[in-house]
C-alpha positions, 0 to 999 in steps of 0.5 A: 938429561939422562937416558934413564930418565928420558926412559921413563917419561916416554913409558909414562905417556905411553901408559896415558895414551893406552889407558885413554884409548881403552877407556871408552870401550870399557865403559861401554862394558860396563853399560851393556852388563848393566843392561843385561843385569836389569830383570825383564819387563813384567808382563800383565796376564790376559784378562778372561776372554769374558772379562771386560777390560776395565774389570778388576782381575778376580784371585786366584782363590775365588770360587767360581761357585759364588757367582757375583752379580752382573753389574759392578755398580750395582753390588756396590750400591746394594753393598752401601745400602746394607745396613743390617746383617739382614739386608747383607745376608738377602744380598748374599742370598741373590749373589749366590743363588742369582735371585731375580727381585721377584724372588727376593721379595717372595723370600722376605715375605715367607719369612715375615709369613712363617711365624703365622705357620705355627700353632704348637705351644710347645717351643721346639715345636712351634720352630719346627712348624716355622722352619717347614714352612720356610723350606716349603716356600724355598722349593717353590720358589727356587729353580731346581739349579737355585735350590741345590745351590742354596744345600750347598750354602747351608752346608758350607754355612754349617762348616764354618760355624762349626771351624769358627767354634773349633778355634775359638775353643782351641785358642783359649786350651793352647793359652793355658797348655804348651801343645804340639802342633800336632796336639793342636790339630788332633784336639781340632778334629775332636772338637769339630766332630763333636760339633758335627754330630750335634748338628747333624742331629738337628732335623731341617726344619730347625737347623734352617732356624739355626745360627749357622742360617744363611737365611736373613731371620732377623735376628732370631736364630738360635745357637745349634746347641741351644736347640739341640738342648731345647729339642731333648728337653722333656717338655721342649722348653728354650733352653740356655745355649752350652756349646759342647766342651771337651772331656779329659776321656776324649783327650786320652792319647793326645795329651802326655800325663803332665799335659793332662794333670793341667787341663784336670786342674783347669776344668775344675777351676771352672767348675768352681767358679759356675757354682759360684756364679749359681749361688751368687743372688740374682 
């Protein structure tokens, strides 16, 4: 056999054996970077010290000024026991308020009794009559802690109709004008102050009568402009509720020409179809 030859097979086996050496220590390289690759253990955050362990862990976006009530068991049975928006709005009212039984009961029944309270024959009266006596029976039988906790209520109850309203109008401009984000908050808060200032005119006695009541009134509420209407009309009478709507003047400055010129032509559509509606046999 020729040197050569010889030559290469011996560099062969030695690259073999090299290579066969190595490769152990190799694959434990491999390993210890996979390992270290791996995102740490993650970690549950401590429950309250107040918490029992086997509680559930409450969002971070709860309000701690909307207490629950102590058992967990019992809120869910209460909460399959609602079977009417009334019952759902009393448990809500104990919830927030912490209300004893005693108390609860004694709110039913100054509802059930604030309809005996009235003896105007005028209708807006005759609310205002009941509503005083259900906010007179509040204020005796709420703490003081209770009472300014129900204010609250009632005012947030308040924003949120007024927001719930605000979108529901914006929704159906933006379905039929191109607007700008910033148009769409500037119309909002058009919106939302006209809403705030027919609520704000409403004295307690109706606004605690109205659709934005926490109170359980059995399905009697009123719409606030409904009762902002019936509260300026002459005689008082019930009047059919018409949410405040938005004028082209308050939208000067916030819609560009074209924009506007589509938002005339809209509201005269409108305009067309409820004389439509009013001569339409009935």
């Amino acid at each position: 056999m020729k040197f050569s030859a010889i030559l290469a097979v011996v560099t062969a086996c030695i690259g073999f054996a090299v290579g066969w050496v190595a490769k152990p220590s190799t694959a434990a390289s491999a390993s210890s970077a996979a390992n270290s690759a791996q995102p740490p253990p993650r970690v549950r955050p401590p429950a309250h010290r107040d918490t029992p362990p086997d509680a559930p862990i409450r969002p971070d976006f709860a309000d701690e000024t909307l207490p629950r009530l102590g058992n967990p068991a019992d809120l869910t049975a209460r909460r399959n026991a609602a079977q009417s928006m009334d019952s759902a709005k009393l448990m809500r009212l104990a919830e927030a308020l912490q209300l004893t039984s005693d108390q609860e009961s004694q709110l039913e029944k100054a509802i059930s009794d604030s309809t005996s309270a009235i003896t105007e024959d005028q209708f807006i009266k005759g609310l205002a009559q009941r509503g005083d006596y259900i906010l007179s029976a509040l204020k005796t039988l709420l703490s003081p802690e209770q009472h300014a906790a129900f204010i609250k209520l009632m005012e947030r109850s308040q924003d949120n109709t007024i927001e719930a309203s605000t979108q529901r109008q914006l929704a159906d401009l933006i379905e039929q004008i191109d607007l700008t984000p910033q148009q769409r908050e500037a119309i909002a808060e058009q919106i939302r102050q006209q809403l705030r200032q027919d609520s704000s005119q409403l004295p307690p006695s109706l606004a605690i009568l109205s659709d934005t009541s926490p109170l359980p009134l059995g399905g009697s509420q009123l719409p606030v402009a409904s009762l902002r209407a019936s509260q300026l009309s002459p005689d008082g009478a019930p009047t059919d509720p018409k949410a405040p709507e938005l004028t082209s003047q308050q939208l000067e400055g916030i819609l560009t020409p074209a924009q506007a010129a589509q938002f005339d032509v809209i509201e005269a559509k409108k305009q067309r179809l409820l004389e439509t509606l009013r001569r339409m046999p009935r």
